[in-house]
N, C-alpha and C positions, 0 to 999 in steps of 0.2 A: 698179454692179458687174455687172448681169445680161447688160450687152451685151458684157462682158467675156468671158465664158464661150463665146459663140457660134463664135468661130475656132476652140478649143479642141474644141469638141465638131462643130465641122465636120470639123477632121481625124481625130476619133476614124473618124468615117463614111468618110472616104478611107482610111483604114487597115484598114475592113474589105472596103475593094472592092478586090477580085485584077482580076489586067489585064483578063480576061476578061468584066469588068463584074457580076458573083457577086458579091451581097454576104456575107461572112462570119456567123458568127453573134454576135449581141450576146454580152458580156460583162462579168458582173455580182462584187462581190464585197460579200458580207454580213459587216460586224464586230459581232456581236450577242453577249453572254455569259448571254443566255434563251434556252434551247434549245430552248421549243414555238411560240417569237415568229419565232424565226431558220428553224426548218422552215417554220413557216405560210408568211414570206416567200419561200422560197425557193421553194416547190412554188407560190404563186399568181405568181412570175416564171416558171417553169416553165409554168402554163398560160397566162399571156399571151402568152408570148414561145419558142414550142415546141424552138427550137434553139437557145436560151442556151445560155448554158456559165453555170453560178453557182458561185462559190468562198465557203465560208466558213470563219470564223475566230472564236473563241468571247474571245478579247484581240487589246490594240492590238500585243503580239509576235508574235503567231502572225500578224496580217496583215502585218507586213512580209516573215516567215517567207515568206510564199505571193509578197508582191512579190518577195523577190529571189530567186525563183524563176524570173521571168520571166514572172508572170501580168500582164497589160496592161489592166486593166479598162477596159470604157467607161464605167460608172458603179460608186463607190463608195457604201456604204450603211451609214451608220456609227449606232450608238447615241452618246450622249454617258456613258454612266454603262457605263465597263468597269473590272474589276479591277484592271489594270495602270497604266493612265494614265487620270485621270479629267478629266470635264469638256474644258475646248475644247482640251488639251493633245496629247489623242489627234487632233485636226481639223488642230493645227500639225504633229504629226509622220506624219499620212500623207499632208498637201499634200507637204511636204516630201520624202518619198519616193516620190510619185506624183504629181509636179507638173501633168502635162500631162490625169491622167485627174479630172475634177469630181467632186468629193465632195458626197453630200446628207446631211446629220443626218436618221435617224429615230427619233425620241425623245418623252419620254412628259414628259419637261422643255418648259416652253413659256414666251412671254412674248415682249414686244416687247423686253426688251432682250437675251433670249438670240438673238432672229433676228438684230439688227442686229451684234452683235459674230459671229455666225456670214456674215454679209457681210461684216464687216472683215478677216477672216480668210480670204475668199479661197474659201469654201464655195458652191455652186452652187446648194443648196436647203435646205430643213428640212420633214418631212415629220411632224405630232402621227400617233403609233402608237395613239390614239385612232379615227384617221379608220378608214371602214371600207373593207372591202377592192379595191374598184373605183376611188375616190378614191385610195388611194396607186399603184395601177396609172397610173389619169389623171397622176399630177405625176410617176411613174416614166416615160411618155411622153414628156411635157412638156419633162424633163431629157434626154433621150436624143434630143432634135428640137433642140436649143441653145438650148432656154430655163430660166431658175432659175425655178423655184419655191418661196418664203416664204410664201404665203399673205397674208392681212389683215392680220397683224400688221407686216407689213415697209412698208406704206406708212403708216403713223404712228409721224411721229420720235420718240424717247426727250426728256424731257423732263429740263432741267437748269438751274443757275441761273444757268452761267457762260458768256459769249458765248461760240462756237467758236472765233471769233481769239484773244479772251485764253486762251482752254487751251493751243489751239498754242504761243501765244510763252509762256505760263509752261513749257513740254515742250520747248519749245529752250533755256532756259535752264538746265533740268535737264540736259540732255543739258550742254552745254556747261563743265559741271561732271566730265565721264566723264575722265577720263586716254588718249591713243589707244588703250594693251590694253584698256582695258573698253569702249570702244569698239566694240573687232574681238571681244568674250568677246559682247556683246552683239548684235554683227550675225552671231554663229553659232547662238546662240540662238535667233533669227527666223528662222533655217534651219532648225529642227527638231532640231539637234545638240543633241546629249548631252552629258553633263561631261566622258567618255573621250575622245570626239570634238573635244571644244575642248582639252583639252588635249595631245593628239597633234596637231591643226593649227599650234598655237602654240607646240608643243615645251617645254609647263609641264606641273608636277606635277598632280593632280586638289582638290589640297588648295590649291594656288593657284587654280585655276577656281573651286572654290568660293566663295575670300574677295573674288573679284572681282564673284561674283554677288551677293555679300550689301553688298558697296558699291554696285551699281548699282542695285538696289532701294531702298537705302535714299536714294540720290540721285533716284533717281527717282518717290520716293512710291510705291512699288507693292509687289506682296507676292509675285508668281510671273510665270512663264514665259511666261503668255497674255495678262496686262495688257502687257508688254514689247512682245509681238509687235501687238496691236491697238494701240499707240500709235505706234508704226515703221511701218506700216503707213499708218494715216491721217496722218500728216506725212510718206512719200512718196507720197500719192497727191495730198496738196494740193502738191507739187513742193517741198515748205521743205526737205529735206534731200537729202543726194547721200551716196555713198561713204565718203566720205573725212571724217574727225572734223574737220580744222582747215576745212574749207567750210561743216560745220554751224554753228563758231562764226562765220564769218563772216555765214549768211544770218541766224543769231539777231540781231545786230548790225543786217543790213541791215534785216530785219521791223520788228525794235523803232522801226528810223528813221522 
């Protein structure tokens, strides 16, 4: 995933260079709901980096508030434990909303499986709010040069009992079980959408988005929003699924062969 991020955060750097070769000043935005954690950070970005621009936001509402304002972060800095959307939920709804700018966790949560599933999800770093204040400066660098930053924990795989091809092909068989709307309820989901959102896309009631959500979990073994999107995620990065529901049933078919 890390080399993933590098085109992304190359163009962040073209976007702060005016024709004239001047480059702009970095811009930051903090989603923290600790407010002596969220100052500290802001003021030691502030003295590393003198002409920041730092935005923050104390919820995961108030930082979309500030995106659709028009702020363009080049690095997001996000806690995982906020009021409004907890956990990695808040990481799928502001990739989603700020697709192009990399988002890092900095969080006081740690563990090899919370890095890896913060790399399934498309997250550019993870930063323990333990470390001290020069080290998160170093991986705040680190991300801002087009490299992710996970630390130690992200090169030792999560340990499980069941081989990786058999999970996939049992998660296309689940899948292949969806009906095509839960289907399309599910790949809006994995966009970051909302229940009001999927059902104004799909032109249904919100009480139907609902009963479609609670079929699809329950088809798909899973209990929320972010198991959904880390499983849609790693079977289209191993290439087994496409768009379109009746091709999934198809590569199920073809896998199993």
């Amino acid at each position: 995933m890390g080399a993933g991020f590098a085109p992304v955060l190359a163009a962040c750097k073209r976007r702060r260079a005016v024709q004239t070769g001047v480059m702009q000043p970095l811009r930051f935005l903090i989603v923290d709901d600790h407010p002596l954690f969220l100052e500290a950070l802001e003021m030691a970005l502030h003295v590393a980096f003198p002409a920041a621009r730092v935005e923050t936001a104390d919820s995961i509402t108030a930082a979309h508030l500030v995106l659709a304002r028009g702020a363009r972060p080049d690095l997001i800095l996000l806690d995982l434990k906020m009021p409004d959307i907890a956990g990695f939920e808040g990481v799928v709804s502001l990739k989603a909303a700020s697709p192009r700018a990399p988002l890092c966790v900095i969080s006081s949560m740690s563990g090899q499986e919370i890095v890896h599933q913060l790399r399934d999800l498309g997250a550019a770093g993870f930063i323990n709010k333990s470390e001290k204040r020069e080290k998160i400066i170093a991986a705040v660098r680190q991300l801002i040069d087009g490299k992710s930053h996970f630390g130690a924990a992200a090169e030792h795989p999560v340990a499980t009992g069941v081989p990786a091809h058999q999970r996939e092909l049992e998660i296309l068989a689940r899948l292949r079980e969806l009906t095509p709307q839960q289907y399309k309820v599910l790949t809006l989901i994995c966009e970051g959408k909302l229940n009001k959102q999927i059902a104004f896309e799909l032109d249904i009631v919100e009480t139907t988005v609902k009963a479609h959500i609670t079929s699809i979990f329950k088809k798909l073994a899973i209990h929320n929003r972010t198991q959904a999107v880390l499983i849609m995620q790693k079977l289209k990065l191993q290439g087994l699924i496409v768009d379109q529901p009746e091709t999934v049933m198809e590569q199920e078919r073809r896998h199993a062969g």
